[in-house]
C-alpha positions in Angstrom: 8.3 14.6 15.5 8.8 18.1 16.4 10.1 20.9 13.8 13.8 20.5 14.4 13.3 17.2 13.2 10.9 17.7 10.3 11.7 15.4 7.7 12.9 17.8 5.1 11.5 15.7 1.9 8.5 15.2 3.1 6.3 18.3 1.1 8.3 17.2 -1.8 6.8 13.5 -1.2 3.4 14.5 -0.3 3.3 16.9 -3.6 3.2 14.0 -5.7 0.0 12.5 -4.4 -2.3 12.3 -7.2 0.5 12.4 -10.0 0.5 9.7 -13.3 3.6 10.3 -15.2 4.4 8.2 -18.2 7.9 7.8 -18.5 8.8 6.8 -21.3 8.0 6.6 -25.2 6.5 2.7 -24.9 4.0 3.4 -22.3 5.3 3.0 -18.9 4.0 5.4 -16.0 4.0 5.5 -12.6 1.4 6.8 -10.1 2.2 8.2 -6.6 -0.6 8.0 -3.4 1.0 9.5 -0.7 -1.0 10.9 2.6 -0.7 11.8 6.0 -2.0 9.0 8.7 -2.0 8.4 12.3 1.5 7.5 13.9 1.1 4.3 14.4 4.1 1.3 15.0 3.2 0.4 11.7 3.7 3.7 10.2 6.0 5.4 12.4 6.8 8.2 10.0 2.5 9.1 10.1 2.3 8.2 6.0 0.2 6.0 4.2 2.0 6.0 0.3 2.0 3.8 -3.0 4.7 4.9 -5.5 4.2 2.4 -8.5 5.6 1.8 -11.9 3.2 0.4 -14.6 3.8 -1.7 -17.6 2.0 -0.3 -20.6 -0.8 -2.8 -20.3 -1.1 -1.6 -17.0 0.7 -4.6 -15.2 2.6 -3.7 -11.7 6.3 -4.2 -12.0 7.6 -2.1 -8.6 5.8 -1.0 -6.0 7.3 0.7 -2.6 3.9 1.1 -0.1 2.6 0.4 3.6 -0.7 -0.7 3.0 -1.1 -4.0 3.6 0.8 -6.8 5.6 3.6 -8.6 3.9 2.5 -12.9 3.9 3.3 -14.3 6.8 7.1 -16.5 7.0 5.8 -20.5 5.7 8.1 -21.3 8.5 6.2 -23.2 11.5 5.5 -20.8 14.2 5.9 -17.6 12.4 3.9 -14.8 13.6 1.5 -12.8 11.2 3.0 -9.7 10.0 1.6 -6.6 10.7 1.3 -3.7 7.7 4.6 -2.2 7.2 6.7 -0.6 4.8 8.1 -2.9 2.1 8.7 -2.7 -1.7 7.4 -5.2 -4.7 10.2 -6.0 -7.8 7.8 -7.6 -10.1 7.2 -10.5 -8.4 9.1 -10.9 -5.7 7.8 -8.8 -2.3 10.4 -7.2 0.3 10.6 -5.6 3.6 11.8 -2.2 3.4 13.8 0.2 5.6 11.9 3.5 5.1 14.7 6.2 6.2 13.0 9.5 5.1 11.0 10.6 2.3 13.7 11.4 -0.1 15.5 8.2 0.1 11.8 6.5 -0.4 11.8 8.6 -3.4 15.4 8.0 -5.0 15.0 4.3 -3.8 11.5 4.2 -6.0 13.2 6.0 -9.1 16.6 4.1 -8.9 14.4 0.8 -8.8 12.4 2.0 -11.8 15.2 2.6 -13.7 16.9 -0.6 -13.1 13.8 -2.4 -14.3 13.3 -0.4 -17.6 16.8 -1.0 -18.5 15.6 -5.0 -17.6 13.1 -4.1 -19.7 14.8 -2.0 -22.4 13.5 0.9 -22.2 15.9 2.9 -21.4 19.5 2.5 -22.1 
């Protein structure tokens, strides 16, 4: 990437690394790892990052990260998936299409506040 095409998010996203905020009055928090890394075809945009939002008891209700690999398709024949970006809704794990860092972040934040209103949280 050269400085024309600097993501212009990306100090605001790497400021975060390191930051627990609790986010609301029943206990929820969220914790933000966000570094550089090598370019690599799994991380093309050279960051290795964990946003998460925590139930109170400290249970993992959304993550957005590229740390590990998602599970490999059940489907006979499917390939093993390499690490890539992807987001976790409580249970349920899906790819995701990582744009630039401040969509990552209004994605993460737009996904937390769906599930405290699920949850109800917030109103």
């Amino acid at each position: 990437m050269t400085t024309d095409d600097r993501d212009p998010g990306l100090d605001a996203l790497l400021d975060l690394h390191g930051q627990t905020l609790f986010v609301d009055e029943v206990g929820h928090w969220v914790k933000f790892i966000v570094k550089r890394a090598e370019v690599t075809p799994e991380r093309p945009h050279g960051l290795r990052y964990s946003l998460t939002l925590h139930a109170p008891d400290g249970a993992r209700l959304v993550g957005f990260d590229n740390a590990h690999p998602l599970k490999p398709s059940r489907v006979p024949g499917a390939r093993k998936r390499r690490a890539s970006d992807h987001r976790h809704r409580l249970m349920r794990v899906r790819p995701y299409d990582y744009k630039d860092a401040a969509a990552l972040i209004e994605d993460f934040w737009k996904t937390v506040d769906e599930v405290l209103r699920e949850r109800g949280s917030v109103p």
